[in-house]
C-alpha positions, 0 to 999 in steps of 0.5 A, a space after each residue: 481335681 484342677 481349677 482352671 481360668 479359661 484362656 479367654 477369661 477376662 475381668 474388669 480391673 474396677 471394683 463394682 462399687 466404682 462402676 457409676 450409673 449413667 444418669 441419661 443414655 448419652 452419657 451411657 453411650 460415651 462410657 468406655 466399656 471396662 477392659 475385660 482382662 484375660 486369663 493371668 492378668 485377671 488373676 494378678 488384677 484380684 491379688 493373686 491369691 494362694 488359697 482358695 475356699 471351695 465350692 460347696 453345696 449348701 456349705 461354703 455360704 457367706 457366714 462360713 466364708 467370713 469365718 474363714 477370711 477372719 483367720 487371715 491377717 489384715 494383711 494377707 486378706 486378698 490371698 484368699 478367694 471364696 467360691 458360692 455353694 453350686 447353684 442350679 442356673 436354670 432354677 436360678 433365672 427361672 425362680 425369684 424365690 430360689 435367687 432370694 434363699 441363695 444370693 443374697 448381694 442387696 436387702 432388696 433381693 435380685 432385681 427381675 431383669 439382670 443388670 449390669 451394674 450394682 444397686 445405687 444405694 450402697 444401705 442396700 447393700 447387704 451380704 453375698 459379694 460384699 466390696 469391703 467383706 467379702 472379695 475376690 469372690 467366685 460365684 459357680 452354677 452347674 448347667 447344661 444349656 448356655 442360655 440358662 448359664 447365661 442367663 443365671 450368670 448375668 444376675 450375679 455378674 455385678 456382685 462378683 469377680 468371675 462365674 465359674 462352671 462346675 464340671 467337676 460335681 460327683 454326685 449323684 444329683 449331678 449324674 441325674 441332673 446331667 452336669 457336673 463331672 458328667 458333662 465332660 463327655 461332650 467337649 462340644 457342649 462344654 465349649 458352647 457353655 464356656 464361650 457363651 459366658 465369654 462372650 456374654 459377660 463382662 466378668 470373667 469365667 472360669 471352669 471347675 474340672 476334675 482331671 481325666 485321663 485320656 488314654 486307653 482306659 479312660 472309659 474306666 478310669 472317668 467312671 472311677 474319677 466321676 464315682 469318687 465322693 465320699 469314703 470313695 475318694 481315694 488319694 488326689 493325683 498330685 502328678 496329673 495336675 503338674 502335667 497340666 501345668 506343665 503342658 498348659 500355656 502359662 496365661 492358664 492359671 490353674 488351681 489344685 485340689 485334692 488331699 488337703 488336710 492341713 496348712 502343711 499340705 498347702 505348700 507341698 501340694 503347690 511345690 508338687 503340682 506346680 499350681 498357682 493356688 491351692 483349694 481346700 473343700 472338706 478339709 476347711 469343714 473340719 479346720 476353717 483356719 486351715 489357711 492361717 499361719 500359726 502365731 507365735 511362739 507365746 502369742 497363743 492365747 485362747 485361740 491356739 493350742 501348742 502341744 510338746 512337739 511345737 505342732 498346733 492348732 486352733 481351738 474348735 470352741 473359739 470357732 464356733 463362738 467365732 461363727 457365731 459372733 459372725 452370724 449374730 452381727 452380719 446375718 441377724 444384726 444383732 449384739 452377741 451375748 454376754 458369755 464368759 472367758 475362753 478357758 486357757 489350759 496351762 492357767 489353773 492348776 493341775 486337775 483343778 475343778 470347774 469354776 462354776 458359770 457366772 450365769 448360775 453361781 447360785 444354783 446347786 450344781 444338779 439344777 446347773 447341769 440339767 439346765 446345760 443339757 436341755 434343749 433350748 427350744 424348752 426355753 424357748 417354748 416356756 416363755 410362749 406358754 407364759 405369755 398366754 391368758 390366764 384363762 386359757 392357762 386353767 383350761 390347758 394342761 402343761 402337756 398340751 400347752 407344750 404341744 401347742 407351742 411346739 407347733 408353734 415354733 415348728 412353723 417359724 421357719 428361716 429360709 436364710 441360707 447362713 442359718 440353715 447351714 449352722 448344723 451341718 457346720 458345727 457337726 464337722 467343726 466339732 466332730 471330734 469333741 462331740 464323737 466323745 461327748 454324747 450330750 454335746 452331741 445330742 444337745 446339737 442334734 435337737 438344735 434348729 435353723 437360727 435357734 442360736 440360744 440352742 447353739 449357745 448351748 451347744 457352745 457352753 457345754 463344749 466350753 465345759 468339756 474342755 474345761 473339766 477334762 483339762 490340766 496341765 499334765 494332760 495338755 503336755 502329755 497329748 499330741 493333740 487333743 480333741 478340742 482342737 479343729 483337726 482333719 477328718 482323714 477319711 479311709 482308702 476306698 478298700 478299707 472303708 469297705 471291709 468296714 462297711 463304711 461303703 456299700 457295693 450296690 447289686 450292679 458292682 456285686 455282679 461285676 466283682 463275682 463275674 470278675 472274681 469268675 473270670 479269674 477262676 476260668 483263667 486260673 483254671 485255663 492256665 493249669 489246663 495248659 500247664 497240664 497240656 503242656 506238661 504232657 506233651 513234654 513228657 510224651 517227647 521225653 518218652 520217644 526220645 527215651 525209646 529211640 535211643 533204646 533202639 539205636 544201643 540195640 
């Protein structure tokens, strides 16, 4: 899949934060308009950067972007963009409530009608397209129809660098929704919608593609490539990306995408494709630090773990406290608790037991345990019965004053979308800690939206996992071991369906045996030949024979 900036890109070499509010509309009128910069010099305007988080759907929100950024040096910080998660435009334009739940620039929400220009007030400001946290940043829609695309774009054109439209989605919600990959059959419509976002914004546009091939087996070859999701995937063509780079004008700056699963990956990837920067989707899910350097030799710390063949990388626990911190002190502004050190391997002595927690020195180690693997909301649902009269507290027994306040709870719902992404995070950070430790796992299973002493349950018993299992001996025997963030290398298409991984649906089913037919009849038609063919040989040998016969008599 290829990232490309359209020829006619442009951006506006001014940071938003310093674009003024006319205060009458002469002043207005007298302002230069901002230079709308093109293609490469739009790119050099937001620092060039060399990686770039991908879009993904209820996945790359702000909280997950400010984890990744924090693993960049303060140096290196505008080597890296950030995309949105895909946003649907028409709901976008049409539907306050849908733009409130998914871009969050200002405290105020997006105003009604579009606007050119950033709120006045810099206390509004507030999340999405932050100036000092959160740029260069692309926000990316999926449509079908220019004025919808337009009209969405218009809303967040003031809080970011570029919009980007989204022709490269496989799914299957954008083969019903007719956009994404899907879209790529009608050039035509593709040219409306970019052209009309040129036109139409200040802010450049850029285009999301998934590379196509367009020669005589395209019409099966983009149904492959739209279909590949998932165990589906396959392996990324390198190659087709270093065609476009080499057959596109330099001034088309293009992005590469495909078979990221390390930092490692990353520089052999851009010297294979040629490409300006390289985008990481999934493999950022299961490693946000994917971008990062690994620190020096001894420089470690809690955060890394460096194993005996000089190969590393970052501890998921330190992580997760860190996506935590994030979402305590952006999305909910509040102080993160107290907790304990990280535990560095190599410090405490060979197959050394658990210190206990500083939290519970004086509880007996069964009552310390249970606690740990309780869910919070239990926590959370004792102190709402607690708090009832003591009248109603006689009249009630436990079980139905529980009921209730799990009732409760069940109906204080966020609608925040850094919270409402927290699970499915954690899952991919920790897959494999939590593939190993069933109460880890189950502990994040019962876990909900913004319930953050569940998640700092969650981030204790991890902590603990680690901890116990643990020594000297065992961090230089293993090669990497399961508390440190590592790719999710997902099964070529066959394998994963001898798996059963994957399944065939009727349709593929029919088209294999009618296939696996066709075969048949072929094979049989050529042993029909061969024995044709066969027998006519030996019917001229036979007269050949007789008429020689002939000429000795």
């Amino acid at each position: 899949m290829a990232t490309a900036t359209t020829d006619g890109t442009g951006g506006d070499a001014t940071p938003p934060e310093s674009i003024q509010t006319p205060t009458d509309t002469t002043t207005a009128a007298e302002s230069p308009k901002p230079t709308k910069l093109h293609g490469r010099a739009f790119y050099e305007s937001i620092g060039s950067p060399k990686f770039v988080l991908a879009p993904m759907v209820d996945q790359s929100e702000f909280a997950w972007r400010m984890l990744t950024r924090t693993y960049m040096t303060p140096s290196s910080t505008k080597d890296l963009l950030a995309y949105t998660p895909m946003l649907h435009a028409r709901l976008f334009t049409t539907t306050e409530k849908f733009r409130f739940n998914h871009f969050q620039p200002t405290r105020s929400g997006l105003p009604t009608v579009p606007t050119s220009a950033p709120p006045a007030e810099s206390t509004d400001t507030y999340l999405d397209g932050h100036p000092s946290i959160d740029r260069p940043l692309f926000v990316q829609f999926c449509a079908n129809t220019p004025e919808d695309l337009l009209a969405a774009a218009q809303y967040v054109a003031p809080f970011c660098d570029a919009v980007d439209l989204n022709l490269g989605c496989p799914q299957g919600i954008a083969r019903k929704g007719g956009y994404g990959a899907f879209l790529q059959e009608d050039q035509e419509l593709i040219y409306k919608l970019i052209n009309t976002l040129h036109t139409g914004l200040d802010v450049p546009e850029a285009a999301k593609i998934r590379v196509l091939e367009p020669r005589e087996e395209a019409q099966r070859l983009r149904r492959r490539l739209r279909e590949a999701e998932g165990h589906k995937t396959g392996l990324a063509d390198w190659a087709a990306i270093r065609h476009l780079r080499d057959n596109l004008p330099k001034e088309t700056v293009i992005f590469a995408n495909g078979n990221i699963l390390s930092r490692g990956d990353i520089e052999r990837c851009l010297e294979a494709t040629g490409a300006d920067a390289v985008m990481s989707a999934e493999g950022n899910l299961y490693d946000p630090a994917i971008f990062a350097e690994a620190p020096e030799v001894g420089e470690e710390g809690c955060m890394y773990w460096r194993g005996r063949d000089g190969k590393g990388g970052f501890r998921m626990d330190e992580a997760l406290r860190r996506y935590l911190d994030i979402l305590y002190k952006y999305v909910l502004e509040q102080a993160p608790p107290a907790r304990k050190p990280l535990y560095i391997p190599g410090q405490a002595a060979a197959g050394a037991r658990d210190p206990p927690t500083p939290e519970a020195d004086d509880e007996p180690p069964r009552t310390r345990a249970r606690t740990d693997a309780e869910p919070a909301e239990a926590t959370v649902v004792k102190t709402a019965t607690e708090a009832q009269p003591t009248a109603t507290s006689t009249t009630q027994t436990p079980d139905k004053k529980q009921k209730n306040a799990n009732k409760k709870q069940k109906r204080e719902k966020t609608s925040s979308p850094n919270l409402l992404a927290m699970q499915p995070h954690c899952f991919h950070l920790l897959r494999a800690l939590v593939s190993k430790h069933d109460s880890v796992r189950d502990a994040l299973a019962r876990s909900r939206p913004g319930d953050m002493e569940a998640y700092e349950g969650v981030l204790a018993m991890g902590g603990k996992a680690v901890e116990y299992e643990t020594s000297v001996k065992a961090v230089r025997e293993c090669r990497r071991p399961f508390w440190v963030c590592q790719p999710y290398v997902r099964p070529l298409p066959m394998e994963a369906m001898s798996r059963g991984s994957v399944t065939m649906s009727k349709k593929e089913l029919a088209k294999l045996k009618e296939g696996e037919k066709e075969v048949v009849m072929g094979m049989g038609a050529r042993r029909n030949d061969e024995r044709q063919n066969g027998g006519v040989k030996q019917g001229e040998e036979k007269k050949e024979e007789k008429m020689e016969e002939k000429k000795e008599l």
